[in-house]
PDB file of the backbone (N, CA, C, O) and the ligand in Angstrom, with CONECT records:
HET     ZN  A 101       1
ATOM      1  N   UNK A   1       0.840  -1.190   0.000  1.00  0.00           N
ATOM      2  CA  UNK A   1       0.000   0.000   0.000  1.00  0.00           C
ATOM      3  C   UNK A   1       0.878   1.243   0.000  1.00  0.00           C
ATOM      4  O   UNK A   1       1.830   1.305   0.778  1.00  0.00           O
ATOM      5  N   UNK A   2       0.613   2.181  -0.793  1.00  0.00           N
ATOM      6  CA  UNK A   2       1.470   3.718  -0.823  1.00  0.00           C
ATOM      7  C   UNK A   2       0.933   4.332   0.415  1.00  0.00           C
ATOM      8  O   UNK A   2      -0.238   4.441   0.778  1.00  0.00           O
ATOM      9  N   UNK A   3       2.686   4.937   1.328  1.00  0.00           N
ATOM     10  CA  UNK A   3       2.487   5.612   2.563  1.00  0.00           C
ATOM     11  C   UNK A   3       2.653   6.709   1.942  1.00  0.00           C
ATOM     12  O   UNK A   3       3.504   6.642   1.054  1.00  0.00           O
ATOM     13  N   UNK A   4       1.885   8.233   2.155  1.00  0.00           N
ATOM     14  CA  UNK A   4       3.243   8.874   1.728  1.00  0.00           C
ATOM     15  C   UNK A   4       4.285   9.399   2.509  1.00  0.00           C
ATOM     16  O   UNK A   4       4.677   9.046   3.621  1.00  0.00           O
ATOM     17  N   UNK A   5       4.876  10.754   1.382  1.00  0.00           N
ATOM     18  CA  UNK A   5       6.393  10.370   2.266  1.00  0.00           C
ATOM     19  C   UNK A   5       6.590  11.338   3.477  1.00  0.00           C
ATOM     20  O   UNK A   5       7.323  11.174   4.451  1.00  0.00           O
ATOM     21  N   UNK A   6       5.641  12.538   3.143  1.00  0.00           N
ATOM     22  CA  UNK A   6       5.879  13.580   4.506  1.00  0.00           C
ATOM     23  C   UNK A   6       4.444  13.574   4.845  1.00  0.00           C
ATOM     24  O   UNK A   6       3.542  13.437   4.019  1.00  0.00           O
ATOM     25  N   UNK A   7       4.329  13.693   5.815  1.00  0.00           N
ATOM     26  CA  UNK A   7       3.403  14.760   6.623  1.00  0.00           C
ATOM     27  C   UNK A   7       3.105  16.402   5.850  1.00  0.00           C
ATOM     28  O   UNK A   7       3.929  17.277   5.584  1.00  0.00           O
ATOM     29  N   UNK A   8       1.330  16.377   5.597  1.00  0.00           N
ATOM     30  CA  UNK A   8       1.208  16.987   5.035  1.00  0.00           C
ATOM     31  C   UNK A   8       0.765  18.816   5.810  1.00  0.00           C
ATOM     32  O   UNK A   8      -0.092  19.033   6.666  1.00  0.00           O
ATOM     33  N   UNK A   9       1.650  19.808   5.160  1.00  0.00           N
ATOM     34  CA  UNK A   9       1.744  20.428   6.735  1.00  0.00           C
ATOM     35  C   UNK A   9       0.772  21.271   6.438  1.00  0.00           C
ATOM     36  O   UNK A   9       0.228  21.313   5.335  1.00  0.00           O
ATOM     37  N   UNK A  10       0.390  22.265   7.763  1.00  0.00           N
ATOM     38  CA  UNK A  10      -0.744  22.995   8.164  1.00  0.00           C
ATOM     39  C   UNK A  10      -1.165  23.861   6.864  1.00  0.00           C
ATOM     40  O   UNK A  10      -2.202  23.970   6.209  1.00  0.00           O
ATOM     41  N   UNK A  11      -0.043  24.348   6.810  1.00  0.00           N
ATOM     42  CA  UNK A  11      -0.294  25.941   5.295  1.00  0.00           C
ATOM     43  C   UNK A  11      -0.981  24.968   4.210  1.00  0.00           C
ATOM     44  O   UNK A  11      -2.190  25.084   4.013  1.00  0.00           O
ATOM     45  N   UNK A  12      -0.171  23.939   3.449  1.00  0.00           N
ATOM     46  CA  UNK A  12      -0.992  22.870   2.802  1.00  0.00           C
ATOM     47  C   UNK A  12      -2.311  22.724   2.511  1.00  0.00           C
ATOM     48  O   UNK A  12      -3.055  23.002   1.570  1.00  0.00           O
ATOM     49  N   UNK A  13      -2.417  22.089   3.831  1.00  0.00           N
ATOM     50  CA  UNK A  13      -3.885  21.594   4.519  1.00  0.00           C
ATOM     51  C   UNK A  13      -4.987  22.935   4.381  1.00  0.00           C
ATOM     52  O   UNK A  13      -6.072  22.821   3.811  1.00  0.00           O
ATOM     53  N   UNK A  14      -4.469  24.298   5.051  1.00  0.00           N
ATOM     54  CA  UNK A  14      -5.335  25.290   5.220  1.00  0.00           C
ATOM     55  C   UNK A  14      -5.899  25.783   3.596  1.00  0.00           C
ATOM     56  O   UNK A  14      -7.021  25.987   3.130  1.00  0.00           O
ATOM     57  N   UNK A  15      -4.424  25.854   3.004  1.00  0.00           N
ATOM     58  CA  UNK A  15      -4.569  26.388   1.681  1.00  0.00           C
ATOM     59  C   UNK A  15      -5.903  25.590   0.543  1.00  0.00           C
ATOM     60  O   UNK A  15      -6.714  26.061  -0.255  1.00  0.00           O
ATOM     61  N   UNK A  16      -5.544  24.094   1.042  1.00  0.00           N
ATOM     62  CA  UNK A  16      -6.843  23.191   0.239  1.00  0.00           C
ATOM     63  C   UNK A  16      -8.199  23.410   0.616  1.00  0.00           C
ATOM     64  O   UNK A  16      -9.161  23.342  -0.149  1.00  0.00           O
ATOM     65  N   UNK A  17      -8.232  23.689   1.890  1.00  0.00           N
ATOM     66  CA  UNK A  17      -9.479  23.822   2.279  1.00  0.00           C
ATOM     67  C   UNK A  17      -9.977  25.232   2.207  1.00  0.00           C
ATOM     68  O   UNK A  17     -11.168  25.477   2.398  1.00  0.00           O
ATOM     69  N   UNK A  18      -9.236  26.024   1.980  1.00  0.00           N
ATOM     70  CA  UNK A  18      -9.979  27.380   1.539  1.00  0.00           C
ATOM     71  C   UNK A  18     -10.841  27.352   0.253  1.00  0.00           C
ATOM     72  O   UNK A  18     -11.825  28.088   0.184  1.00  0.00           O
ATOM     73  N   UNK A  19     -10.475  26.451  -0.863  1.00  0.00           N
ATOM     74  CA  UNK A  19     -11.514  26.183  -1.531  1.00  0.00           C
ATOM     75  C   UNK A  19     -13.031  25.881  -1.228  1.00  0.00           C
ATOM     76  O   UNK A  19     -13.951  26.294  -1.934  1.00  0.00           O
ATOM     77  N   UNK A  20     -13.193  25.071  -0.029  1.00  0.00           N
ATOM     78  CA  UNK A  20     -14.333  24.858   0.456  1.00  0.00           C
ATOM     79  C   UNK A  20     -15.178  26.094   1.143  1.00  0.00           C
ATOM     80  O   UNK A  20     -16.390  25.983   1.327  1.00  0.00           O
ATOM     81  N   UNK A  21     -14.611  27.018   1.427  1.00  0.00           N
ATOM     82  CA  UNK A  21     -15.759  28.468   1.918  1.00  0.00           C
ATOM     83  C   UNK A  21     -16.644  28.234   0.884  1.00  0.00           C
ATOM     84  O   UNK A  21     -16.403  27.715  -0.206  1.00  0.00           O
ATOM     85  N   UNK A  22     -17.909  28.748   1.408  1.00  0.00           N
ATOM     86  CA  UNK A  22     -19.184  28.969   0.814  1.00  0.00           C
ATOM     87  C   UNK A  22     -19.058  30.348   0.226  1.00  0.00           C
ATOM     88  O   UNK A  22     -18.803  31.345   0.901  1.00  0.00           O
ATOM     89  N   UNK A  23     -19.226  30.343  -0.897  1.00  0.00           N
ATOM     90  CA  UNK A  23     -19.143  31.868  -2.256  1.00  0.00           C
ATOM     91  C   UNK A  23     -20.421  32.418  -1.967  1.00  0.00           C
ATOM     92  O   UNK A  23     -21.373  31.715  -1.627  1.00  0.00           O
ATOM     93  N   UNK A  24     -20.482  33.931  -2.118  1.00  0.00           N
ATOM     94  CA  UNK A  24     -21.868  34.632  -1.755  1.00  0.00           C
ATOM     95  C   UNK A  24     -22.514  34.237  -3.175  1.00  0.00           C
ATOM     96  O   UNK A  24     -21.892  33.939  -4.194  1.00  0.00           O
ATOM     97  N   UNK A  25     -23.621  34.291  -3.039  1.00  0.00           N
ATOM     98  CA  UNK A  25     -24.556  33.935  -4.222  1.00  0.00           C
ATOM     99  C   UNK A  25     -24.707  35.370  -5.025  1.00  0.00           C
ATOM    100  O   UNK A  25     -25.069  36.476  -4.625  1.00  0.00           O
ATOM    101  N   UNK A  26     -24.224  34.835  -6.494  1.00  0.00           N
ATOM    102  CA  UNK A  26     -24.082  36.284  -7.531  1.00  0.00           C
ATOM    103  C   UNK A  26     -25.327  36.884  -7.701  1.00  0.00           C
ATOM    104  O   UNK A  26     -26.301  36.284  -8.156  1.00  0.00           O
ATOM    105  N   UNK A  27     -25.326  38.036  -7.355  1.00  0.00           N
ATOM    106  CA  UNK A  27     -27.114  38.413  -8.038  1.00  0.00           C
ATOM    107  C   UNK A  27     -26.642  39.814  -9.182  1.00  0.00           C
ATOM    108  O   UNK A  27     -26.647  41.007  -8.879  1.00  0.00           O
ATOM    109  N   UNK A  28     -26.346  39.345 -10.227  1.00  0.00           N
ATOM    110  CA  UNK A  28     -25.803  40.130 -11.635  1.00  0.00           C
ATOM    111  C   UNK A  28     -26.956  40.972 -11.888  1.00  0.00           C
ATOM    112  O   UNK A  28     -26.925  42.182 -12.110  1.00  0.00           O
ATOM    113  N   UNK A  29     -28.294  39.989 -11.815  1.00  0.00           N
ATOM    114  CA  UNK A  29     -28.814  40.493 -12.757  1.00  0.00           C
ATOM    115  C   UNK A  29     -30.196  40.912 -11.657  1.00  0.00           C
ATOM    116  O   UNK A  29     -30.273  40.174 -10.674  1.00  0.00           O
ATOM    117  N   UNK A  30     -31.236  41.997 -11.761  1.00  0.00           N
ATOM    118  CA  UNK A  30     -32.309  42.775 -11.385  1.00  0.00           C
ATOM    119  C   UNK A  30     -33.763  42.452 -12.155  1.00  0.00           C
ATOM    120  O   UNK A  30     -33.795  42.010 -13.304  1.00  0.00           O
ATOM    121  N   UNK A  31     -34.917  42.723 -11.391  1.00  0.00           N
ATOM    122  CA  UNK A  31     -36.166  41.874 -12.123  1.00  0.00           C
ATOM    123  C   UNK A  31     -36.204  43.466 -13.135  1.00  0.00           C
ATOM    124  O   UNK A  31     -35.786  44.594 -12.874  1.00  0.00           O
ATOM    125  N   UNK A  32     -36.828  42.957 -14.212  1.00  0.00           N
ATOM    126  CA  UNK A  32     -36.752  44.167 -15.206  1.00  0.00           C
ATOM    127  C   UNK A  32     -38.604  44.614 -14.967  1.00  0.00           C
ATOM    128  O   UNK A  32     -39.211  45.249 -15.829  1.00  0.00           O
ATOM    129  N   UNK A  33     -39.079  44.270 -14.024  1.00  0.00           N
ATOM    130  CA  UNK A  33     -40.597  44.613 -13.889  1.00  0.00           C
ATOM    131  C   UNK A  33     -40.641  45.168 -12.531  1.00  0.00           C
ATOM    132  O   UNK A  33     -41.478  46.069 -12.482  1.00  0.00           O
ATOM    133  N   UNK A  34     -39.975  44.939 -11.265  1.00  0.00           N
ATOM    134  CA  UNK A  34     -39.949  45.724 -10.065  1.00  0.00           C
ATOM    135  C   UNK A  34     -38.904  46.486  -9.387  1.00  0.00           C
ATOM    136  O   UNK A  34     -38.850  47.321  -8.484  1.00  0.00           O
ATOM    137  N   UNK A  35     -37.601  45.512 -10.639  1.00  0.00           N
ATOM    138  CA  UNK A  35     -36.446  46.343 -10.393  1.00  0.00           C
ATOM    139  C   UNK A  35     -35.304  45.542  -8.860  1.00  0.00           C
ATOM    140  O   UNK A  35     -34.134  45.904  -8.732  1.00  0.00           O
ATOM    141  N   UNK A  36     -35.787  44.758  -8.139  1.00  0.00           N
ATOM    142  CA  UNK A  36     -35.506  43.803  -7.128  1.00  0.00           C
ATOM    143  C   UNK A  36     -34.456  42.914  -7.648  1.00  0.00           C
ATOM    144  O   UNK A  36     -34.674  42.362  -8.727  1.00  0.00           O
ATOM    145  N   UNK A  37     -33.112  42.652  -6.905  1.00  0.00           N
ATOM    146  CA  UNK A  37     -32.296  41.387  -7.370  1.00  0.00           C
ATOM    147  C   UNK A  37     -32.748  40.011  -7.399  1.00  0.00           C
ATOM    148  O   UNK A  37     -32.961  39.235  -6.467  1.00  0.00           O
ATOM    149  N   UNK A  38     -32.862  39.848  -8.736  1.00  0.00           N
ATOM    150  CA  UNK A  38     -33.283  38.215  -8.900  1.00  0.00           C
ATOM    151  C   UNK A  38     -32.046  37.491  -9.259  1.00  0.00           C
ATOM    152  O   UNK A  38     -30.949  37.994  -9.499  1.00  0.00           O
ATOM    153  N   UNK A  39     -32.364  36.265  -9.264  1.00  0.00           N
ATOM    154  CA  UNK A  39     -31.480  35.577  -9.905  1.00  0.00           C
ATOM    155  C   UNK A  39     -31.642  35.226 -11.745  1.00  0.00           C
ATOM    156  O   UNK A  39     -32.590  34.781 -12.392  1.00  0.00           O
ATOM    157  N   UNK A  40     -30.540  35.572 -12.068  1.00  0.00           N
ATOM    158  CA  UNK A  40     -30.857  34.998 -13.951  1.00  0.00           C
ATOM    159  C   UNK A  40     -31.824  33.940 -14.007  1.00  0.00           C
ATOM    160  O   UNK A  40     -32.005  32.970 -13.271  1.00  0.00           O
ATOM    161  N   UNK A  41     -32.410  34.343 -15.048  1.00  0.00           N
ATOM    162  CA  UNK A  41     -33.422  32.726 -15.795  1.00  0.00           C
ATOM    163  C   UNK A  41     -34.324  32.453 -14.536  1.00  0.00           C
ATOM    164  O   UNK A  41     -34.500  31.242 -14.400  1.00  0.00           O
ATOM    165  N   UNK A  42     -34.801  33.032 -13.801  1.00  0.00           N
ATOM    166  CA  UNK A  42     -35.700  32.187 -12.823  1.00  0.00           C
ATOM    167  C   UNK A  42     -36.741  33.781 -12.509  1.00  0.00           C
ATOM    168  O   UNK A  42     -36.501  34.976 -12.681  1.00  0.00           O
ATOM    169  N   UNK A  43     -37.873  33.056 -12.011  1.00  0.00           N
ATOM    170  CA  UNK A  43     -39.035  34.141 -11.492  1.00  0.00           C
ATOM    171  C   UNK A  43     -38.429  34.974 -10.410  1.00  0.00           C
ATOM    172  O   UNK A  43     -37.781  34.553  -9.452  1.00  0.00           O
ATOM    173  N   UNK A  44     -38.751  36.305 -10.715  1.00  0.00           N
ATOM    174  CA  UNK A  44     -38.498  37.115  -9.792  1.00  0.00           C
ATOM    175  C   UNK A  44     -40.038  36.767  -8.594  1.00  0.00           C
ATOM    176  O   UNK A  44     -41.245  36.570  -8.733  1.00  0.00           O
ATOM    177  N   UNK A  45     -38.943  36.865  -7.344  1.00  0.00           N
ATOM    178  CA  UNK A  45     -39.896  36.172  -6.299  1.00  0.00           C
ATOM    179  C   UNK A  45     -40.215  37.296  -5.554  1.00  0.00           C
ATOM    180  O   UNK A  45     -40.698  37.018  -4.456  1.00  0.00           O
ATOM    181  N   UNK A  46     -40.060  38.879  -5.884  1.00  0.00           N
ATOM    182  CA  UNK A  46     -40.943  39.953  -5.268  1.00  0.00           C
ATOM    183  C   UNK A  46     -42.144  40.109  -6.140  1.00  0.00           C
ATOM    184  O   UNK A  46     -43.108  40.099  -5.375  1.00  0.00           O
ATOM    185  N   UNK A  47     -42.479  40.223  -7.151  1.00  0.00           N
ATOM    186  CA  UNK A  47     -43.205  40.148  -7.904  1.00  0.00           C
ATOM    187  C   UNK A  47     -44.228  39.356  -8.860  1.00  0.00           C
ATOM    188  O   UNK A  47     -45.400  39.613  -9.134  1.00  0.00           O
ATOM    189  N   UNK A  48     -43.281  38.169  -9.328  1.00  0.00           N
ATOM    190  CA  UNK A  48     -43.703  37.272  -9.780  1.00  0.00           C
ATOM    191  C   UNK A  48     -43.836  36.865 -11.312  1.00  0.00           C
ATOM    192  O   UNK A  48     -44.410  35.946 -11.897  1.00  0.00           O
ATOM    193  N   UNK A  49     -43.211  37.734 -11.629  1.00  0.00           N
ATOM    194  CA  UNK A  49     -42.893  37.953 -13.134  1.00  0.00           C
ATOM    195  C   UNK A  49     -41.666  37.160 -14.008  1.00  0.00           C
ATOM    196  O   UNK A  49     -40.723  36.897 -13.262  1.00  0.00           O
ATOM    197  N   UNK A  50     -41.489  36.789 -15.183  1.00  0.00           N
ATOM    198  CA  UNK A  50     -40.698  36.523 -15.725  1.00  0.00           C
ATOM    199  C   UNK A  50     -40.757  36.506 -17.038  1.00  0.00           C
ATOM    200  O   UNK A  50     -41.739  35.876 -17.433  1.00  0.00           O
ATOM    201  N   UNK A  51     -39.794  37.151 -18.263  1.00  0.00           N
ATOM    202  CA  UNK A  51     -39.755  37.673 -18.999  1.00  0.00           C
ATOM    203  C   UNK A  51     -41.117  37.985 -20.159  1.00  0.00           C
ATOM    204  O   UNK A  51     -41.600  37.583 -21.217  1.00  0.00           O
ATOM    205  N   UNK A  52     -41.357  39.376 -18.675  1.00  0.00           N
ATOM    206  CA  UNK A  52     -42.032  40.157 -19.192  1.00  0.00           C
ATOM    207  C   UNK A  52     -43.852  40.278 -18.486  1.00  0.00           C
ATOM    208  O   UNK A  52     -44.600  41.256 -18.477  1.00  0.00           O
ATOM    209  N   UNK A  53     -44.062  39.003 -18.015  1.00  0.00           N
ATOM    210  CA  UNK A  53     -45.428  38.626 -17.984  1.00  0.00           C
ATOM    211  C   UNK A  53     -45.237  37.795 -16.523  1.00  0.00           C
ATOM    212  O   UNK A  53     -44.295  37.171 -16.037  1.00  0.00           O
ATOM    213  N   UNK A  54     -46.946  38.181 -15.960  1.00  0.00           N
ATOM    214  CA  UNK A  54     -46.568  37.259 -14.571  1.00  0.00           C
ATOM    215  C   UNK A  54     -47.241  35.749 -14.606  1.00  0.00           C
ATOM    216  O   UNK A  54     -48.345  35.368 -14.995  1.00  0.00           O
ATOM    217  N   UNK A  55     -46.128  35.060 -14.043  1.00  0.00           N
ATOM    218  CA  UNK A  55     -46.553  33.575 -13.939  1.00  0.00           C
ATOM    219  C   UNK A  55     -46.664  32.611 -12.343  1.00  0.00           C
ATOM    220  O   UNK A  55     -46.823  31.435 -12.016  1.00  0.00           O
ATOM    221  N   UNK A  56     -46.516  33.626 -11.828  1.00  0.00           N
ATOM    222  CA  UNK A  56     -46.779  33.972 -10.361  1.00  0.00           C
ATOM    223  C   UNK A  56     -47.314  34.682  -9.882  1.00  0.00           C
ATOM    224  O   UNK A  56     -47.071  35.880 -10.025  1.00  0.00           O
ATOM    225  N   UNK A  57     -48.727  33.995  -8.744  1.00  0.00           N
ATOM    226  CA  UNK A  57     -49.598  35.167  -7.865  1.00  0.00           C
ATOM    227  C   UNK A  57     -48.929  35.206  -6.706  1.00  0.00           C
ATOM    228  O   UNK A  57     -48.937  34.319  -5.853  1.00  0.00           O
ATOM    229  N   UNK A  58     -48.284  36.340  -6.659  1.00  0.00           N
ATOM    230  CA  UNK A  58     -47.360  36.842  -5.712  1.00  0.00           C
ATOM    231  C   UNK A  58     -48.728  37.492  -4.217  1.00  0.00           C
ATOM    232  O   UNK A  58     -48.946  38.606  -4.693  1.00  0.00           O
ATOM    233  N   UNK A  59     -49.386  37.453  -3.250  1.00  0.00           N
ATOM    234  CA  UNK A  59     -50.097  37.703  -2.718  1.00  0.00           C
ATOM    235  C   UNK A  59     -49.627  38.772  -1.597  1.00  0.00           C
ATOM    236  O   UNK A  59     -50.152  38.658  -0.489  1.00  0.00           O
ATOM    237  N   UNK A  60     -48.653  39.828  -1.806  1.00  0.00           N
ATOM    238  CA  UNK A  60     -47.950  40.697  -0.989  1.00  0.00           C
ATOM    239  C   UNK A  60     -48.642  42.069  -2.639  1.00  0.00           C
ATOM    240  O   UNK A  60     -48.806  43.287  -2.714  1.00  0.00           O
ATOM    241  N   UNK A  61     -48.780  41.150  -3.390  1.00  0.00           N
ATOM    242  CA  UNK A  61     -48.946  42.245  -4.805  1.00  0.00           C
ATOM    243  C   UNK A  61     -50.678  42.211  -4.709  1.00  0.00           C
ATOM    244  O   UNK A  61     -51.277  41.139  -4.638  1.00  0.00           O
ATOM    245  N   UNK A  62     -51.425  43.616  -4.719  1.00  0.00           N
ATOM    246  CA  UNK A  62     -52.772  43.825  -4.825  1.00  0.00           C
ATOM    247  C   UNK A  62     -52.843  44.963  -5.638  1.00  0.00           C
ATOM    248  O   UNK A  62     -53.938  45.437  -5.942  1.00  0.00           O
TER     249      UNK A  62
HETATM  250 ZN    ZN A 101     -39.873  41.591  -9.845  1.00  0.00          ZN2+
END
């Protein structure tokens, strides 16, 4: 069975696992009907709209 050959040290170790932090979630893009950060390609969830027309009864909207 392969040992390996050193001990793998702290900076190493820390440096790999900094990949693992959780990334803030991108919000690029704004609903083009209330103006609110949505996420791309998906219903804006203040409103209920998506490109262009609503396909959601948003019940905060009267
Ligand atoms: Zn909206």
């Amino acid at each position: 069975m392969a040992v390996p050959k050193r001990k793998t040290s702290k900076s190493k170790t820390a440096s790999r696992k900094a990949q693992n932090t959780k990334k803030p979630i991108a919000r690029a893009s704004s609903c083009s009907q209330c103006g609110a950060p949505a996420m791309p390609h998906h219903v804006c969830t203040s409103c209920g709209y998506y490109n262009g027309r609503q396909v959601l009864s948003v019940s905060s909207e009267e």
